[in-house]
DSSP file (Angstrom, degrees, kcal/mol; ACC not computed):
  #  RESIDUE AA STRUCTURE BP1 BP2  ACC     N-H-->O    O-->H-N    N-H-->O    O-->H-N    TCO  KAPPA ALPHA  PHI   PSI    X-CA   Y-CA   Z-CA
    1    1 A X              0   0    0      0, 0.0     2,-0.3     0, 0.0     3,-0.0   0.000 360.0 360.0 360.0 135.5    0.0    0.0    0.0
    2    2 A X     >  -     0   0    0      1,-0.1     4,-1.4     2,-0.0     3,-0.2  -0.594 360.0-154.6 -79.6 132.5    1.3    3.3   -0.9
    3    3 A X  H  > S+     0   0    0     -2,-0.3     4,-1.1     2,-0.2     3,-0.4   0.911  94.9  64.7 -88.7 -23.7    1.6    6.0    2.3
    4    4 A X  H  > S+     0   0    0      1,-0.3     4,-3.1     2,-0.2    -1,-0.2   0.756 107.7  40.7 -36.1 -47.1    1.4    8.8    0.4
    5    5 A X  H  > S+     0   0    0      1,-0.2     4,-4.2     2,-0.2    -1,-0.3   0.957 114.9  50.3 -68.9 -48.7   -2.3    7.6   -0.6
    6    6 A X  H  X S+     0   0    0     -4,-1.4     4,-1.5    -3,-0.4    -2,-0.2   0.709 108.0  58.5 -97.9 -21.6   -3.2    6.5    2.8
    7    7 A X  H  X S+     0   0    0     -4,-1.1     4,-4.1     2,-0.2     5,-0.5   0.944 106.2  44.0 -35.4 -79.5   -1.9    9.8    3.9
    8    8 A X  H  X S+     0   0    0     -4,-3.1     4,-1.1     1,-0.2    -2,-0.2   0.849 107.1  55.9 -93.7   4.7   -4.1   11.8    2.0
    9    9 A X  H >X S+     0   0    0     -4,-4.2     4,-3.0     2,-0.1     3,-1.4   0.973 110.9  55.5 -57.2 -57.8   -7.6    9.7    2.7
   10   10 A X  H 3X S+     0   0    0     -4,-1.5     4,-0.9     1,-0.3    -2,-0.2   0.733 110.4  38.2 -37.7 -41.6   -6.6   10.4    6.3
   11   11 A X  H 3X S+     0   0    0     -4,-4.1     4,-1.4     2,-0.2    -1,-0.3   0.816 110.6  57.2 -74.7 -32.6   -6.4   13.8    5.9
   12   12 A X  H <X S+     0   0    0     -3,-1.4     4,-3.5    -4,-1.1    -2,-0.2   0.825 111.2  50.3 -69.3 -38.9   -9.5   13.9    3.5
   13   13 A X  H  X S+     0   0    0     -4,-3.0     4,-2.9     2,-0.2    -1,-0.2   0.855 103.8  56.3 -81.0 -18.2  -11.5   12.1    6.7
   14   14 A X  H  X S+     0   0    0     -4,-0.9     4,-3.0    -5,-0.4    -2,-0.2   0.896 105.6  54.4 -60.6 -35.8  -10.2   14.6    9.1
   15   15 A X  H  X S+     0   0    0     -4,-1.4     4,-1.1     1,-0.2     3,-0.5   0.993 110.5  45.8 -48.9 -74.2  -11.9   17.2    6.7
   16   16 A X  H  X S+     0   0    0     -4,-3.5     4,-1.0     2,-0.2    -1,-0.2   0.740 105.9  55.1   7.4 -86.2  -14.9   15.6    6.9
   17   17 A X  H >X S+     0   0    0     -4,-2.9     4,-1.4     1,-0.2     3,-1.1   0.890 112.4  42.9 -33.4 -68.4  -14.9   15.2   10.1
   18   18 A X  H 3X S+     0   0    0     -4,-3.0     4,-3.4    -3,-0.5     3,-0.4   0.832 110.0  53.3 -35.6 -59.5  -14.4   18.7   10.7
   19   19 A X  H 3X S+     0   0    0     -4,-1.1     4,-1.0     1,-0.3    -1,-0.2   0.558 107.5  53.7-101.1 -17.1  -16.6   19.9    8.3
   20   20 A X  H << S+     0   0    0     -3,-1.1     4,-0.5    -4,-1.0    -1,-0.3   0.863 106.9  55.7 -84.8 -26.7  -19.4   17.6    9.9
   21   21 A X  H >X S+     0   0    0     -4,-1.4     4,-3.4    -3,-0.4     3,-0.5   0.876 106.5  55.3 -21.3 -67.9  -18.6   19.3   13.3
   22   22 A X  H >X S+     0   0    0     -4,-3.4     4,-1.4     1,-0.3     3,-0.6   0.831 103.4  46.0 -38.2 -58.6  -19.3   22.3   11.8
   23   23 A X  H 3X S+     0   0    0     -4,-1.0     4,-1.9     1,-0.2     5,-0.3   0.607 106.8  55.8 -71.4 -27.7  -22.2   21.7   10.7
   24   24 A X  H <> S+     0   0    0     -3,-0.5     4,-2.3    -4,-0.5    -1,-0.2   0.872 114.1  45.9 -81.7 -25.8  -23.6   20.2   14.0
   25   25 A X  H <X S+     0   0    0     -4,-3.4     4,-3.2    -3,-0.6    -2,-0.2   0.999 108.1  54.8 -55.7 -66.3  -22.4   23.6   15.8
   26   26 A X  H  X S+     0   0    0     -4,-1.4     4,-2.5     1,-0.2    -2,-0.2   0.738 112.4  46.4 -24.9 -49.8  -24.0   25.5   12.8
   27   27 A X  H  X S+     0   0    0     -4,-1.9     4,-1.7     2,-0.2     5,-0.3   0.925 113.4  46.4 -74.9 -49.1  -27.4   23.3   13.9
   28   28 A X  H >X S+     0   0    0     -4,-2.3     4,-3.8    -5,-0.3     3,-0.7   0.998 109.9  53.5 -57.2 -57.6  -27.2   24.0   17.6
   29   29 A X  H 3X S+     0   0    0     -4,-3.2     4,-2.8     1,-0.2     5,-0.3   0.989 117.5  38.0 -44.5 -63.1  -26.6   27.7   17.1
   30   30 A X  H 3X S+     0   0    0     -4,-2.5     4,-1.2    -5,-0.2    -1,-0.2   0.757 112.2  51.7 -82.5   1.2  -29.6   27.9   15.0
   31   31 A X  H <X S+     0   0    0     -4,-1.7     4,-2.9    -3,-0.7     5,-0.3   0.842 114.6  51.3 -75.8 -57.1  -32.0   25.4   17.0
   32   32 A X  H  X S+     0   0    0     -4,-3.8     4,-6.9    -5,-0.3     5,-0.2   0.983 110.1  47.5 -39.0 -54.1  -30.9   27.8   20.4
   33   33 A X  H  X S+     0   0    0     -4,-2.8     4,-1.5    -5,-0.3    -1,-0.2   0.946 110.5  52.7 -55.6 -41.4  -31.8   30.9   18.4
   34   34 A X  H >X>S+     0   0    0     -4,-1.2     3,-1.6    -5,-0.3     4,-1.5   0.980 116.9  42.8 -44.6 -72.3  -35.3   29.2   17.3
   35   35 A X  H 3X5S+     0   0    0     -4,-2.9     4,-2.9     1,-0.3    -1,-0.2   0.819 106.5  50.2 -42.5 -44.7  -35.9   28.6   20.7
   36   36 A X  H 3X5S+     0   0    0     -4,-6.9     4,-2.0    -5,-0.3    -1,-0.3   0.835 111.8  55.5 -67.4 -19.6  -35.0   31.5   22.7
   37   37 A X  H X<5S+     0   0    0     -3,-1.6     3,-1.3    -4,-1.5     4,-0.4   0.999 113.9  43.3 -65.1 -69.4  -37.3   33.6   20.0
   38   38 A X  H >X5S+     0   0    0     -4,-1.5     4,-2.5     1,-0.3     3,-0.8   0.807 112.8  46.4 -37.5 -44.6  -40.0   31.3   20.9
   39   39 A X  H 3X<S+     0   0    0     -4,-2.9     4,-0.6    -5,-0.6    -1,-0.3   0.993 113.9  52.4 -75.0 -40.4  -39.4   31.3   24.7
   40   40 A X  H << S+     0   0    0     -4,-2.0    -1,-0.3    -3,-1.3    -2,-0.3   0.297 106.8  56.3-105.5   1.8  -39.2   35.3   24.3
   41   41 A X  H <4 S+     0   0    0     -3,-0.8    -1,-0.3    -4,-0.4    -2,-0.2   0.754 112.8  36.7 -79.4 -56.5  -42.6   35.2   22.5
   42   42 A X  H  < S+     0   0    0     -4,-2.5     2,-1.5     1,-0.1    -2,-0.2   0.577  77.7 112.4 -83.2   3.6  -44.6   33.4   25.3
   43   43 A X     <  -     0   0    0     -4,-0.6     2,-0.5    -5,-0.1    -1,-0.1  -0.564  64.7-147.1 -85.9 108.7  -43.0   35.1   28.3
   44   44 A X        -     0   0    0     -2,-1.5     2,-0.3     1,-0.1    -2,-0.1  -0.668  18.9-128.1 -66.7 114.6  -46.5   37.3   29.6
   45   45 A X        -     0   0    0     -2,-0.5     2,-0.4     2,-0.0    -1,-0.1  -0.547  21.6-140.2 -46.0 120.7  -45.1   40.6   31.1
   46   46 A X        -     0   0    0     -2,-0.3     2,-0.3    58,-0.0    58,-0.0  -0.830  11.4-165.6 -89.8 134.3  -46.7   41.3   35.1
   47   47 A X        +     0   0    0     -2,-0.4     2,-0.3     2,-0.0    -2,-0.0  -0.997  13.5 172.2 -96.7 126.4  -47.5   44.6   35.9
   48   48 A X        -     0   0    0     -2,-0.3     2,-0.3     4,-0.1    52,-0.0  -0.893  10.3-164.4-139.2 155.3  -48.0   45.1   39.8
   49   49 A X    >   -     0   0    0     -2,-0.3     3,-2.0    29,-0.0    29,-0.2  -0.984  37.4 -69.3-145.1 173.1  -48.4   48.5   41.4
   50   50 A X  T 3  S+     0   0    0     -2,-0.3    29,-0.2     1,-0.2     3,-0.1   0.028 123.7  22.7 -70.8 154.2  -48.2   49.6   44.9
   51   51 A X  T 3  S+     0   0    0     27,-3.1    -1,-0.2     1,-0.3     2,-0.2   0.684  88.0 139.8  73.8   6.2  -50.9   48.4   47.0
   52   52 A X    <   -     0   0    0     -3,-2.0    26,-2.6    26,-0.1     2,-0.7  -0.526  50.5-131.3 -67.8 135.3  -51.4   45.4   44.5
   53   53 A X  E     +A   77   0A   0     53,-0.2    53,-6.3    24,-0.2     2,-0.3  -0.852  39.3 167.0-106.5 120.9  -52.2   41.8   46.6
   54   54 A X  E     -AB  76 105A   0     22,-3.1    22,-2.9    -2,-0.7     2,-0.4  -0.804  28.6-128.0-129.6-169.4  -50.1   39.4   45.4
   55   55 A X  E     - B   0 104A   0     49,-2.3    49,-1.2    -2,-0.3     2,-0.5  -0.920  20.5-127.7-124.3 165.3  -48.8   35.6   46.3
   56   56 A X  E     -AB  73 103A   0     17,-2.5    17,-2.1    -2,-0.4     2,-0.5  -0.736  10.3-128.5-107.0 146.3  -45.7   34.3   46.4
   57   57 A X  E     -A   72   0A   0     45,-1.9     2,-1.3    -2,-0.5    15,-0.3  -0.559  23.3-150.6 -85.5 132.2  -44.3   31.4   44.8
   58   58 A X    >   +     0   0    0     13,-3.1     3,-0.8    -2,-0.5    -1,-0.1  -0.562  19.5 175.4-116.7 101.6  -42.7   29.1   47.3
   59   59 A X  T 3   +     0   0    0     -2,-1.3    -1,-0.1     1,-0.2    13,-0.1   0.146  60.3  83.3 -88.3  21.1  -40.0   27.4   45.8
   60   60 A X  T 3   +     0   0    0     11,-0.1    -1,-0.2    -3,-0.1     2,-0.1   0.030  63.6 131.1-122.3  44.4  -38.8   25.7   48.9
   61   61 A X    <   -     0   0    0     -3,-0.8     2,-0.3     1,-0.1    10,-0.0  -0.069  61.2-108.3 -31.3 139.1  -41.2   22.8   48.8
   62   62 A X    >   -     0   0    0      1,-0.1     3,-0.9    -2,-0.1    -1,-0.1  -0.686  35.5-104.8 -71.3 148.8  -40.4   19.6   49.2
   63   63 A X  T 3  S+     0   0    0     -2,-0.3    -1,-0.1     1,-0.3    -2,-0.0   0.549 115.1  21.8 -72.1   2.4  -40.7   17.4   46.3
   64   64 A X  T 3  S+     0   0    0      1,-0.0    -1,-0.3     2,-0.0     3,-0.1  -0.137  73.0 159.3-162.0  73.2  -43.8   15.7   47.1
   65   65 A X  S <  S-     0   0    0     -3,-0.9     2,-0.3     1,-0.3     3,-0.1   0.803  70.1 -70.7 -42.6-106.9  -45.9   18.2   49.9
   66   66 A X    >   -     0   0    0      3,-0.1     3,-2.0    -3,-0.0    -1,-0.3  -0.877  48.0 -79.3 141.1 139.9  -49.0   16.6   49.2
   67   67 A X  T 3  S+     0   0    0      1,-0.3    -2,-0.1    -2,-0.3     0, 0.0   0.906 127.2  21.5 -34.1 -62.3  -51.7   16.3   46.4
   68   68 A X  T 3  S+     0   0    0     -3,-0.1    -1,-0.3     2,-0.0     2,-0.3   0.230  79.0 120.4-112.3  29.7  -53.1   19.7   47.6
   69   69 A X    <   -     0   0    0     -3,-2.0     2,-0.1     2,-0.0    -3,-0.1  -0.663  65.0-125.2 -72.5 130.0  -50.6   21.8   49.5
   70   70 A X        -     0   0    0     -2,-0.3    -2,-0.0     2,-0.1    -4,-0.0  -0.557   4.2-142.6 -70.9 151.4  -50.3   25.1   47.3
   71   71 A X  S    S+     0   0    0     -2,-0.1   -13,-3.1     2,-0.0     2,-0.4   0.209  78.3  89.9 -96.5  11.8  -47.0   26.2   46.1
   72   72 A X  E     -A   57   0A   0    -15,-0.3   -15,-0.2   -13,-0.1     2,-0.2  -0.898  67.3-148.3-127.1 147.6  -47.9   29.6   46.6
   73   73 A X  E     -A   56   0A   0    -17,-2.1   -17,-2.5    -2,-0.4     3,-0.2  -0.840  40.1 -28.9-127.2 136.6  -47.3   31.4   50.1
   74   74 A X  E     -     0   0A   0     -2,-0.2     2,-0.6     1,-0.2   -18,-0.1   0.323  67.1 -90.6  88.3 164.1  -48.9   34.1   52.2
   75   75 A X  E     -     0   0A   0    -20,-0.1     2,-0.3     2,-0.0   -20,-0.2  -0.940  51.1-179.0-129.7  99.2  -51.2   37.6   51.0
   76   76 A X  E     -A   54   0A   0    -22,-2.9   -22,-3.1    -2,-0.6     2,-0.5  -0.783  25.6-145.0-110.5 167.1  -48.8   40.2   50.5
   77   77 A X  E     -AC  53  90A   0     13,-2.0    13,-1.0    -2,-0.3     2,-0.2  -0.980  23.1-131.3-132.6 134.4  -49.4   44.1   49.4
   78   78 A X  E     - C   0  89A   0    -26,-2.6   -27,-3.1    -2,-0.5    11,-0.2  -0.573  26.3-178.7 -80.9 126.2  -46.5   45.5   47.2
   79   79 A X  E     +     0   0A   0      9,-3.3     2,-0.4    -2,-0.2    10,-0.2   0.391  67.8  12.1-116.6  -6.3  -45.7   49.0   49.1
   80   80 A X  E     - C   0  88A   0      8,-1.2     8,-2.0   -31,-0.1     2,-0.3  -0.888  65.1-151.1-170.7 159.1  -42.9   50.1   46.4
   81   81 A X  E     - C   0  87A   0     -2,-0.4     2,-0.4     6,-0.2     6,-0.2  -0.585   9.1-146.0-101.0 155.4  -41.5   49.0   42.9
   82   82 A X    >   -     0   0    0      4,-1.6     3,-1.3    -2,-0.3    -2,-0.0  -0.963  26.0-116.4-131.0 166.9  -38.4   49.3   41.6
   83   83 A X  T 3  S+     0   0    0     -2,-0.4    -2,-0.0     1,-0.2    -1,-0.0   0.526 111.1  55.8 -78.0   6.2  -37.7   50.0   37.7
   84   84 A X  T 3  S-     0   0    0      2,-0.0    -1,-0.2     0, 0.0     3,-0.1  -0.612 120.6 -96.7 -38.1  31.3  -35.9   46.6   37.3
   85   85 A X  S <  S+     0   0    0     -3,-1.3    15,-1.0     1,-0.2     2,-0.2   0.350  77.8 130.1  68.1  -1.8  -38.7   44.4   38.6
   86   86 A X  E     - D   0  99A   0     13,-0.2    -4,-1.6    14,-0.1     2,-0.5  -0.507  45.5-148.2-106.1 154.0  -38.0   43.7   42.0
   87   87 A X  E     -CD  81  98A   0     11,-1.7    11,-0.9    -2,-0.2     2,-0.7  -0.738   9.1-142.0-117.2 133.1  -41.0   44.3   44.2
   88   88 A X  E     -CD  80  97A   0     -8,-2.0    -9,-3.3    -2,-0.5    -8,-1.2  -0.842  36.2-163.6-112.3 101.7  -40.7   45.6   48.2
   89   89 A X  E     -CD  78  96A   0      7,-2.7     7,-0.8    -2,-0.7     2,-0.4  -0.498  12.2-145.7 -97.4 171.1  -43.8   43.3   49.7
   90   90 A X  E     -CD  77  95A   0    -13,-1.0   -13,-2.0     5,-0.2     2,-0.3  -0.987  15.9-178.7-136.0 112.2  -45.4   43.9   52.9
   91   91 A X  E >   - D   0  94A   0      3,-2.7     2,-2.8    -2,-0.4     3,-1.8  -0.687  65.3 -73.9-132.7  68.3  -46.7   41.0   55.1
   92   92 A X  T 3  S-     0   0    0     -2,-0.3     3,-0.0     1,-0.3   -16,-0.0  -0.368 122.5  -3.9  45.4 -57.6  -48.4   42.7   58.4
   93   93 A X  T 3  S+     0   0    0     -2,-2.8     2,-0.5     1,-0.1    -1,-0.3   0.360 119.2  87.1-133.5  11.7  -45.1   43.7   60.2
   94   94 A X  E <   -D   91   0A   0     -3,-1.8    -3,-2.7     2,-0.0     2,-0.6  -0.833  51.9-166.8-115.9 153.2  -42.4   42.2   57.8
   95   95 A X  E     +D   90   0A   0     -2,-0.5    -5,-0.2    -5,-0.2     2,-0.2  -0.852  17.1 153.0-114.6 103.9  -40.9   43.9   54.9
   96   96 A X  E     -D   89   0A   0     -7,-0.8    -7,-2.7    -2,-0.6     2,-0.6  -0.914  37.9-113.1-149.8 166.1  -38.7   42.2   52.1
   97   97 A X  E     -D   88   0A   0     -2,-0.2     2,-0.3    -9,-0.2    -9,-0.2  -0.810  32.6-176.2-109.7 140.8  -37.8   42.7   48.5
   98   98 A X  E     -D   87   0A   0    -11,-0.9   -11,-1.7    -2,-0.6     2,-0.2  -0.951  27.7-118.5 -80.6 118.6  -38.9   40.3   46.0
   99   99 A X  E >   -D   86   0A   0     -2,-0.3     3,-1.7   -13,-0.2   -13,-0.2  -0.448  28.3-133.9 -80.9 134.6  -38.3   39.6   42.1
  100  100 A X  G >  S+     0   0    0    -15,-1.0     3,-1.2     1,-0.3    -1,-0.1   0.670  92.9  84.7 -64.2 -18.8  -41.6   39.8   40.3
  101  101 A X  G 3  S+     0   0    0      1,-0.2    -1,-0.3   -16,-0.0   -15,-0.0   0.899  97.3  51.3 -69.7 -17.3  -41.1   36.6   38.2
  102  102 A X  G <  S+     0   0    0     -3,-1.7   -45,-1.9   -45,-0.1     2,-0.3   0.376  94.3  90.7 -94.7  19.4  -42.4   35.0   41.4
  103  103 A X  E <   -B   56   0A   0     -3,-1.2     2,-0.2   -47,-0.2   -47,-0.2  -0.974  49.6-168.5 -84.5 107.5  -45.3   36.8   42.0
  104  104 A X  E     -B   55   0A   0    -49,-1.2   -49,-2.3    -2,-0.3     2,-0.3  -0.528  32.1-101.0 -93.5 153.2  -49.2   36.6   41.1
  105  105 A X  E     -B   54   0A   0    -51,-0.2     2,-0.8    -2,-0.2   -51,-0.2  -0.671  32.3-141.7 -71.5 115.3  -52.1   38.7   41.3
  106  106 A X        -     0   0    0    -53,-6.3     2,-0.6    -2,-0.3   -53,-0.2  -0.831  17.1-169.3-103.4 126.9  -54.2   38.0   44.0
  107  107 A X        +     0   0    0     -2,-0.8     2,-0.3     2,-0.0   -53,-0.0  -0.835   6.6 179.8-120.2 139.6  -57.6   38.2   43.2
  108  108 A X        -     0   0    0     -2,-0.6     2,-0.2     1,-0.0    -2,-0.0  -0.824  26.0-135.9-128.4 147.6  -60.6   38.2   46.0
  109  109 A X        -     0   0    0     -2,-0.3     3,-0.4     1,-0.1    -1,-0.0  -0.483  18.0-131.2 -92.2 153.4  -64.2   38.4   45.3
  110  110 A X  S    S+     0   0    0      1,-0.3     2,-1.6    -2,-0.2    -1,-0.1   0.936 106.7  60.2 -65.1 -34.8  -66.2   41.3   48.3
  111  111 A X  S >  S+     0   0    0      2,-0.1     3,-0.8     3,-0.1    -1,-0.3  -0.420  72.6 154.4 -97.4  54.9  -68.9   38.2   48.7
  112  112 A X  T 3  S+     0   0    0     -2,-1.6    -4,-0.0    -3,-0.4     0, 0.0  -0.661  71.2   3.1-102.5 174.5  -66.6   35.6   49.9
  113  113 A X  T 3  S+     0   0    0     -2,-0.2     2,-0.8     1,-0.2    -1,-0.2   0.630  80.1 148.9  13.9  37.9  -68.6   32.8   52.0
  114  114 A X    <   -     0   0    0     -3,-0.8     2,-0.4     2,-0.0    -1,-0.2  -0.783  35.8-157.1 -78.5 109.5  -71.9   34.5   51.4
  115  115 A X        -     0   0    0     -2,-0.8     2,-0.5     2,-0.0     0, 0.0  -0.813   3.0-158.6 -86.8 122.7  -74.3   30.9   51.5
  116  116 A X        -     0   0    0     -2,-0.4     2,-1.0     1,-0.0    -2,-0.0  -0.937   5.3-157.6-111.1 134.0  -77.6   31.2   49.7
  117  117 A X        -     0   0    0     -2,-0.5     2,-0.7     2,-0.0    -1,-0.0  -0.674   4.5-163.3 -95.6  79.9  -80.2   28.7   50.7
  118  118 A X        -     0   0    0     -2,-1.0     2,-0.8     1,-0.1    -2,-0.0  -0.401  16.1-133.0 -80.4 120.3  -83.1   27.7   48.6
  119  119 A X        -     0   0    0     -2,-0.7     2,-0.2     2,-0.0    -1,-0.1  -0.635  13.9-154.5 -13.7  78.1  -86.3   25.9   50.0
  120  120 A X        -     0   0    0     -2,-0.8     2,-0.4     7,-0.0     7,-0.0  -0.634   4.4-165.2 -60.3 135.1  -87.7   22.8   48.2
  121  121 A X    >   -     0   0    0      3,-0.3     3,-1.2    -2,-0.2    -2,-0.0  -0.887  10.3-159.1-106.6 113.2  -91.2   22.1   48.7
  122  122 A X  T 3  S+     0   0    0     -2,-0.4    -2,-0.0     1,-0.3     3,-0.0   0.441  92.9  54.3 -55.5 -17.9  -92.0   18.7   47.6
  123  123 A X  T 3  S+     0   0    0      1,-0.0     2,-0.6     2,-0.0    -1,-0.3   0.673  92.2  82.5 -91.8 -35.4  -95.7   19.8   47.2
  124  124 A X    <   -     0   0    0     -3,-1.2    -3,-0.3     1,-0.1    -1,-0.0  -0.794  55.4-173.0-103.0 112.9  -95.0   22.7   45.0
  125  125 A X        +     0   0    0     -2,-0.6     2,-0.5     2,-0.1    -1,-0.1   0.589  62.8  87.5 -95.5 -29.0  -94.6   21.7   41.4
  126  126 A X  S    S-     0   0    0      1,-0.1     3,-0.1     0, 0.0    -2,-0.1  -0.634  81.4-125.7 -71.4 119.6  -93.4   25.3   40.1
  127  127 A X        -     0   0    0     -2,-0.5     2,-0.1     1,-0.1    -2,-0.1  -0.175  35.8 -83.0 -61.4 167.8  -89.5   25.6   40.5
  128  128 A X              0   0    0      1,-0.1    -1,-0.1   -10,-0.0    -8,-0.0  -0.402 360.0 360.0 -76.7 154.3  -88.1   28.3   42.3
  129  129 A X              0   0    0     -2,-0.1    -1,-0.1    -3,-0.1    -2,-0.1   0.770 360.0 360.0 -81.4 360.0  -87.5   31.8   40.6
């Protein structure tokens, strides 16, 4: 076998090689960009302002609380913003600052455990209005 030849397949699969490398950076780079467009399309901007009730996410759960333990902690009232999202909440006497991606709107209805009780008569064949 001649080394000259065997020389320059070896080198011709290093090309290759390389030039399939490339290409798989070239795929990642543009599969990231796809994504991050996408993720920067669905991310919903919060607006909170002072005296806004929000909850808190509590992200120091155990991994398996219970079926219906909430991950969200506490009724707090935003008493001041900052221009860079972070949030100064207010929890009866403590005061501490928060980042807003872990915050919700809480919203409560005026009526809340108002029971209304309707009256069957078994005799009475017209339903009630």
């Amino acid at each position: 076998m001649d080394l000259s030849l065997a020389g320059e397949k070896r080198l011709l699969k290093l090309n290759e090689l390389e030039e399939l490398r490339d290409d798989a950076y070239e795929s990642s780079r543009l599969y990231k960009e796809k994504t991050k467009k996408w993720h920067d399309q669905h991310i919903r901007n919060k607006s909170f302002k002072v005296g806004d009730k929000v909850l808190l996410f509590n992200s120091r759960l155990r991994w398996f609380p219970g079926k219906l333990k909430s991950k969200w902690s506490g009724l707090f009232v935003i008493s001041k913003t900052t221009p860079y999202g972070s949030f100064e909440l207010d929890s009866e006497s403590n005061k501490f600052m928060d980042n807003g991606h872990r915050l919700k709107h809480y919203f409560c209805k005026e009526e809340v455990g108002v029971i209304e009780c309707i009256m069957l008569d078994p005799l009475d064949p017209k339903p009630p209005p």
